[in-house]
C-alpha positions in Angstrom: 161.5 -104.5 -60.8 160.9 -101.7 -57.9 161.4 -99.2 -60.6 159.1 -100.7 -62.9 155.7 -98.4 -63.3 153.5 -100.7 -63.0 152.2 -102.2 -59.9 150.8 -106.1 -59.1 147.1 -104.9 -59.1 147.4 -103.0 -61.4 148.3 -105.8 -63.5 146.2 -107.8 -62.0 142.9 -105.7 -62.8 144.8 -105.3 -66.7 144.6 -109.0 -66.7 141.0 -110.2 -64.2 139.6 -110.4 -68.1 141.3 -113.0 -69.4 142.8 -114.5 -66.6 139.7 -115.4 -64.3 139.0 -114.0 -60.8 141.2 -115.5 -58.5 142.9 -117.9 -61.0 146.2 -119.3 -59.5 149.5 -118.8 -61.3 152.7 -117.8 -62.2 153.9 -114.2 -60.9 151.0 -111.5 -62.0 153.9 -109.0 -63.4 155.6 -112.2 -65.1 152.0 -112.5 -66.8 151.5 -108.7 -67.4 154.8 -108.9 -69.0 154.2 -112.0 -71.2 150.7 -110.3 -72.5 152.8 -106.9 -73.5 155.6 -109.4 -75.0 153.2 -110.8 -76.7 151.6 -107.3 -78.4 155.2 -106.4 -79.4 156.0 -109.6 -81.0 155.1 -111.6 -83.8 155.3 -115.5 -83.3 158.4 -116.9 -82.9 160.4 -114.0 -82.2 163.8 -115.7 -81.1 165.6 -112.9 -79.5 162.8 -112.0 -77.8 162.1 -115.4 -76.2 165.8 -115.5 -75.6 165.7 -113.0 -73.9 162.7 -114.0 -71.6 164.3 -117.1 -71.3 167.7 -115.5 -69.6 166.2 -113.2 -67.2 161.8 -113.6 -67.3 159.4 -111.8 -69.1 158.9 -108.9 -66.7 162.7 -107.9 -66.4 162.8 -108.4 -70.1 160.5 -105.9 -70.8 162.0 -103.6 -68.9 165.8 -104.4 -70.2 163.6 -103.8 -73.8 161.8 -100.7 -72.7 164.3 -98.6 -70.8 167.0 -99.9 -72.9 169.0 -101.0 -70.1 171.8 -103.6 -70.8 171.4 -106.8 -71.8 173.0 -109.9 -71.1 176.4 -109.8 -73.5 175.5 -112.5 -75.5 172.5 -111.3 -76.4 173.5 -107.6 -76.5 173.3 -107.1 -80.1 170.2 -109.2 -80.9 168.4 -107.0 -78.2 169.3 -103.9 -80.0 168.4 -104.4 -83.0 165.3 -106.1 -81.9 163.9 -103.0 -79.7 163.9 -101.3 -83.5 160.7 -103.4 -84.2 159.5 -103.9 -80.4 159.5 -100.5 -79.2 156.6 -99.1 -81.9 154.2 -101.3 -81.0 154.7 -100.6 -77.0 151.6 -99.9 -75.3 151.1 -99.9 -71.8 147.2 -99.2 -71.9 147.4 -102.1 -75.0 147.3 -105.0 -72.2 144.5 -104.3 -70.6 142.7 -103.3 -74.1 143.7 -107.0 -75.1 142.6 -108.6 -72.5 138.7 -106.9 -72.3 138.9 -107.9 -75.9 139.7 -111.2 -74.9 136.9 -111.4 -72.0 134.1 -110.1 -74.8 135.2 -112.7 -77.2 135.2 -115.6 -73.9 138.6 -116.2 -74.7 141.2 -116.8 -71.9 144.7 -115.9 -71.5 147.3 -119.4 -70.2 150.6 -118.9 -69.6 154.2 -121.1 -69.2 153.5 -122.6 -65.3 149.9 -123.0 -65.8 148.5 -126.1 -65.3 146.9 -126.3 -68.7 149.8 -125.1 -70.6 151.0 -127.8 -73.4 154.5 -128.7 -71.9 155.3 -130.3 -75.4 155.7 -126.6 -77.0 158.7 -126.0 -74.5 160.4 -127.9 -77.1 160.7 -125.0 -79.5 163.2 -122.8 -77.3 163.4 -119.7 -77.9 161.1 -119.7 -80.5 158.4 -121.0 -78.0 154.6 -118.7 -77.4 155.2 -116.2 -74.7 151.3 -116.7 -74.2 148.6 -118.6 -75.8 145.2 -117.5 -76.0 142.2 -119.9 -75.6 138.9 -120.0 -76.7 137.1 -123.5 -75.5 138.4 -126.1 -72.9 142.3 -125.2 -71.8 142.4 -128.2 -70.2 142.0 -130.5 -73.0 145.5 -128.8 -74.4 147.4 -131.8 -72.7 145.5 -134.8 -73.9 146.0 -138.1 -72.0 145.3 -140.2 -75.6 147.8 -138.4 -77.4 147.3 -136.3 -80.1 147.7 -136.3 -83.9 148.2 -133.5 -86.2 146.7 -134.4 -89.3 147.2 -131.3 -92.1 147.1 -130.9 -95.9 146.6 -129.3 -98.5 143.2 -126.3 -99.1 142.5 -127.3 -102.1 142.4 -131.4 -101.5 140.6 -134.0 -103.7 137.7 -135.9 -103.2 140.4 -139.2 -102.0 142.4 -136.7 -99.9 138.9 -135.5 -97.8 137.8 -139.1 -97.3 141.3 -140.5 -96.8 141.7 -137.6 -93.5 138.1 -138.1 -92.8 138.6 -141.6 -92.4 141.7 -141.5 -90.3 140.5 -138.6 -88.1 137.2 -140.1 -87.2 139.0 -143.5 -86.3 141.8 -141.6 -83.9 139.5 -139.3 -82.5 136.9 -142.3 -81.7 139.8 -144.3 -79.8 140.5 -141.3 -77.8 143.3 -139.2 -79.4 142.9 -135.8 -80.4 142.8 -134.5 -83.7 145.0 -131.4 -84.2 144.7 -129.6 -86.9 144.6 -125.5 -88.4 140.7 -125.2 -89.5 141.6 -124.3 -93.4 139.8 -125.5 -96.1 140.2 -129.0 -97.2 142.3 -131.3 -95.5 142.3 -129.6 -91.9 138.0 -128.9 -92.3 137.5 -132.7 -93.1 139.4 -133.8 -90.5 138.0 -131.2 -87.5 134.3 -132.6 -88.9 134.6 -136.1 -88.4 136.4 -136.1 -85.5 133.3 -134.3 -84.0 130.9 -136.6 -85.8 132.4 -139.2 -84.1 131.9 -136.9 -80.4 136.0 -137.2 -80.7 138.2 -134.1 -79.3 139.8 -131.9 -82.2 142.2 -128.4 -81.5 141.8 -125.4 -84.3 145.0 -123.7 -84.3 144.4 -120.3 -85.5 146.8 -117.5 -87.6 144.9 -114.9 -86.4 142.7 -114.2 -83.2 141.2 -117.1 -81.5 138.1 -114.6 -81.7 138.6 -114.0 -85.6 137.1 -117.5 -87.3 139.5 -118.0 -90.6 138.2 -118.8 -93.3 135.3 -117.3 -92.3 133.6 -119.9 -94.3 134.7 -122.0 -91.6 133.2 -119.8 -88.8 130.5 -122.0 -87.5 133.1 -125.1 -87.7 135.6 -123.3 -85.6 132.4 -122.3 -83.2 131.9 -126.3 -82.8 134.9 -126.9 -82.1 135.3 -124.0 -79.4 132.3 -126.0 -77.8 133.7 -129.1 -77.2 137.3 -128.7 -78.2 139.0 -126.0 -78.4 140.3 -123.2 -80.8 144.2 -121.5 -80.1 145.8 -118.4 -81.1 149.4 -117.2 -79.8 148.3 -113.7 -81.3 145.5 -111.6 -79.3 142.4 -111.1 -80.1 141.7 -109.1 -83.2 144.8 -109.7 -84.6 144.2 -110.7 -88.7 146.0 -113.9 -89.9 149.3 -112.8 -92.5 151.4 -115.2 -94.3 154.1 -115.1 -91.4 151.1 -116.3 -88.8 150.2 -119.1 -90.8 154.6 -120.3 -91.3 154.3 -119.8 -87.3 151.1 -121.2 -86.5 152.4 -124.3 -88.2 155.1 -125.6 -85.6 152.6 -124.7 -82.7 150.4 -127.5 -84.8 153.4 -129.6 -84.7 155.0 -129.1 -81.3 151.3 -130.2 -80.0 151.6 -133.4 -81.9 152.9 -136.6 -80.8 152.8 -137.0 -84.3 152.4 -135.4 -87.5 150.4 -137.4 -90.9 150.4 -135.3 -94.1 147.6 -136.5 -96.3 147.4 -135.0 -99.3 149.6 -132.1 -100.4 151.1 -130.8 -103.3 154.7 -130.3 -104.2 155.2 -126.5 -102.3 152.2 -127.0 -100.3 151.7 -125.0 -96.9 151.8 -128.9 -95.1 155.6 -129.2 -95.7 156.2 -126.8 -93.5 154.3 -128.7 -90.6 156.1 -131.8 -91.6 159.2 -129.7 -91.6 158.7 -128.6 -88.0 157.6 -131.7 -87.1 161.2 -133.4 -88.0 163.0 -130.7 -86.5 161.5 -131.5 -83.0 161.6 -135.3 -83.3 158.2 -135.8 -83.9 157.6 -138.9 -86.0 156.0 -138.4 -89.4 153.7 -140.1 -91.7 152.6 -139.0 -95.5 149.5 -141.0 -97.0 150.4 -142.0 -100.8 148.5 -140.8 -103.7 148.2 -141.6 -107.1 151.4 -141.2 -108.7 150.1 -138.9 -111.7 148.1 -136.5 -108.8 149.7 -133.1 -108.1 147.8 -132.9 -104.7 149.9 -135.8 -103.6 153.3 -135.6 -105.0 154.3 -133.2 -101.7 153.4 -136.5 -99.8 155.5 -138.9 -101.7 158.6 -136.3 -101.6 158.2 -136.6 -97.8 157.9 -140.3 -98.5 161.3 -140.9 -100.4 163.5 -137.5 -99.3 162.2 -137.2 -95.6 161.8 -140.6 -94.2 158.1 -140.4 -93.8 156.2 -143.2 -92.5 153.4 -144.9 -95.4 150.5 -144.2 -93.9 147.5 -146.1 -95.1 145.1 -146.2 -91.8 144.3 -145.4 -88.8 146.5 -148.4 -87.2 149.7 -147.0 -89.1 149.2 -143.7 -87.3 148.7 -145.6 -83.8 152.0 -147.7 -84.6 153.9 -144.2 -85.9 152.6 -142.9 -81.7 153.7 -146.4 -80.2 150.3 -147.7 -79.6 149.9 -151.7 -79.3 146.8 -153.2 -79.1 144.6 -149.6 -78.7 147.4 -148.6 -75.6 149.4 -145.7 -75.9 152.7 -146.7 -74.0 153.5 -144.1 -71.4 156.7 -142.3 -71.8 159.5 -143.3 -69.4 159.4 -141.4 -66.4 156.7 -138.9 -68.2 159.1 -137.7 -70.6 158.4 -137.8 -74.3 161.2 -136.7 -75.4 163.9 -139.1 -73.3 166.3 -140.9 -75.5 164.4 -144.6 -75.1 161.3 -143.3 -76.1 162.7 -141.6 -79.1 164.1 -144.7 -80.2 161.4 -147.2 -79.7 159.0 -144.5 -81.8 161.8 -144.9 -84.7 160.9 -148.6 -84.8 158.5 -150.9 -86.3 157.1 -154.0 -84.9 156.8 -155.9 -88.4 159.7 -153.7 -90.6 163.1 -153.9 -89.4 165.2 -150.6 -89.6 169.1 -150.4 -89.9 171.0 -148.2 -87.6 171.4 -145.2 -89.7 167.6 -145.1 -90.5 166.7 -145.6 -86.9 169.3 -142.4 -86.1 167.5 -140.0 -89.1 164.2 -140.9 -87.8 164.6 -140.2 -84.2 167.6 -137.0 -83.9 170.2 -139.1 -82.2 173.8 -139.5 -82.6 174.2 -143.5 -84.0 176.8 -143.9 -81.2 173.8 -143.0 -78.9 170.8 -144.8 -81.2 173.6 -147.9 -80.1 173.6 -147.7 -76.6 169.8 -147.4 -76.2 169.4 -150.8 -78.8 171.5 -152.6 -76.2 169.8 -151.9 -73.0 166.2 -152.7 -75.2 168.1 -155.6 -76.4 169.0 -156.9 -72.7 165.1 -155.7 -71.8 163.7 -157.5 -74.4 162.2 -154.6 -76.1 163.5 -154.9 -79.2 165.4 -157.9 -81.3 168.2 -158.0 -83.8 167.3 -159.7 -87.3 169.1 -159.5 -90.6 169.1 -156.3 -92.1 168.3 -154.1 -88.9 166.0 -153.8 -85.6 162.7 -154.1 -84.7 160.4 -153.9 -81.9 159.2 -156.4 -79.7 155.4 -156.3 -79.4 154.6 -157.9 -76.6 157.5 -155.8 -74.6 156.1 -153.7 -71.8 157.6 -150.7 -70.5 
């Protein structure tokens, strides 16, 4: 990076905004970077994260800017990606966010940070180069768990009280509501889990400085004052239809679990649930009337997706691996280790056959085997009829 025409303060005076005198971190010209990836990208731009992924964020942008050769394998996805990068590229455009950023109190966290939400690693490539913060950073790694609980804008009077009832139950027993401050399901379940003094996230499509729907705006203020309101895009940025299909497995990826309550047959939700799946989160729908449109997106989940029925508050806990109001830790920390992935799949009361167990948790049977018989020899779970099941009183 010698050549590179920028120096380390001046990236750190582009960045002292957002970034907090003296705040420790990664590498200031890996952070300058990631802020200037993050004004040339939308969300989820794979090649781009690739890319970052392969060689860092600062020698990225400089492979992208100067056109210098990229790794082989990426070679041609790098070419064809500086076609939409390089229009937007800005220099001056970094520190512009970032006084933007300072004016709206919103602050700037970064992969290595101690706040950063490790669980959003598990999107790859596709994961935020930067996430912008307006609230309590530190509150992005719950120790409770969280619970993403998401549906449809326009929800019935059931589907408000159903998420109303579940949010303000979770959030009262400690785990954080997650959910994208929209009208209906998402507003009903931010408001009670503050009426209940519980934690709730807002993630945003557009700037965590730009309240949407602004009918919301005092809503998503509450919440920045004792939660906290995310954005991957900068301030200013407007919310589009691709934000909101990209702010939807940041929702997810948060989530130790995703509950769909009430969403119609195309609705916006499925595509939470869908990201949800795709990581290995476990997933719950709440059932509807059968002759309601709002819910029929739930029972689809329900019978095509292997959603969990979730009627209460205790459902979602067993969906997390609660027992008895205890959220069992993850062995050695990691939540997404294979024994942990299989003991979510399971039910203390309803036994599950192999195959089901395998859909519900990503694994390879062959593997789903091997972890049943080390549980089995544990005593973590026990063999009955028709499948498995989990042992309650088994501690790990």
């Amino acid at each position: 990076m010698s050549s590179w025409p920028v120096s380390s303060d001046t990236a750190r005076r582009a960045l002292a905004g957002a970034r907090g005198a003296g705040r420790s971190g990664p590498d200031v010209l890996d952070t300058w970077a990631r802020v200037a990836w993050n004004l040339l990208t939308e969300p989820g731009d794979g090649p781009a994260g690739a890319l970052i992924a392969e060689c860092g964020a600062a020698q990225a942008l400089e492979i992208a800017v100067r056109g210098l050769p990229a790794p082989a394998h990426l070679s041609a996805d790098v070419d064809r990606g500086r076609e939409r990068w390089m229009p937007r590229w800005r220099p001056e455009g970094i520190a512009e966010a970032c006084a933007a950023a300072a004016r709206a109190g919103v602050h700037l966290i970064v992969p290595g940070d101690p706040s950063w939400p490790a669980p959003v690693d598990d999107l790859g490539s596709h994961r935020p180069v930067v996430l912008w913060v307006r609230g309590s950073d530190e509150l992005l790694r719950p120790a409770g768990g969280a619970v993403a609980l998401v549906g449809a804008r326009a929800a019935t009077g059931y589907g408000e009280h159903v998420a109303g009832e579940l949010a303000a139950d979770l959030a009262g027993s400690g785990t954080t509501v997650v959910s994208g401050a929209a009208y209906g399901i998402d507003g009903a379940a931010h408001r009670a889990a503050l009426s209940v003094g519980g934690t709730t996230l807002a993630f945003l499509a557009g700037g965590a400085d730009r309240p949407y729907p602004a009918g919301h705006s005092q809503l998503i203020d509450r919440i920045a004052t004792s939660g906290a309101v995310i954005s991957e895009a900068p301030c200013g940025a407007a919310p589009t239809k691709w934000r909101f299909l990209q702010r939807n497995r940041l929702i997810a990826a948060i989530s130790d679990a995703t509950v769909v309550v009430e969403a119609g047959w195309r609705s916006g939700s499925l595509n939470t649930a869908g990201h949800a799946a795709s990581l290995g989160r476990p997933l719950g729908a709440v059932p509807g009337p059968i002759t309601s449109t709002a819910s029929a997106g739930c029972h689809r989940l329900m019978r095509d997706y292997d959603a969990r029925c979730i009627t209460s508050a205790d459902d979602v806990r067993e969906l997390l691996g609660w027992e008895d109001g205890t959220l069992l830790p993850a062995v050695n920390g990691n939540r997404t280790d294979r024994t942990t992935r299989v003991m979510d799949a399971l039910s203390v009361r309803a036994e599950r056959d192999l195959t089901q167990i395998a859909r519900s948790c990503g694994l390879a049977p062959a593997e789903v085997e091997a972890e049943l018989g080390i549980l089995a020899l544990s005593g973590g779970v026990e063999r009955g009829r028709s499948g498995w099941r989990r042992v309650a009183s088994w501690k790990r």
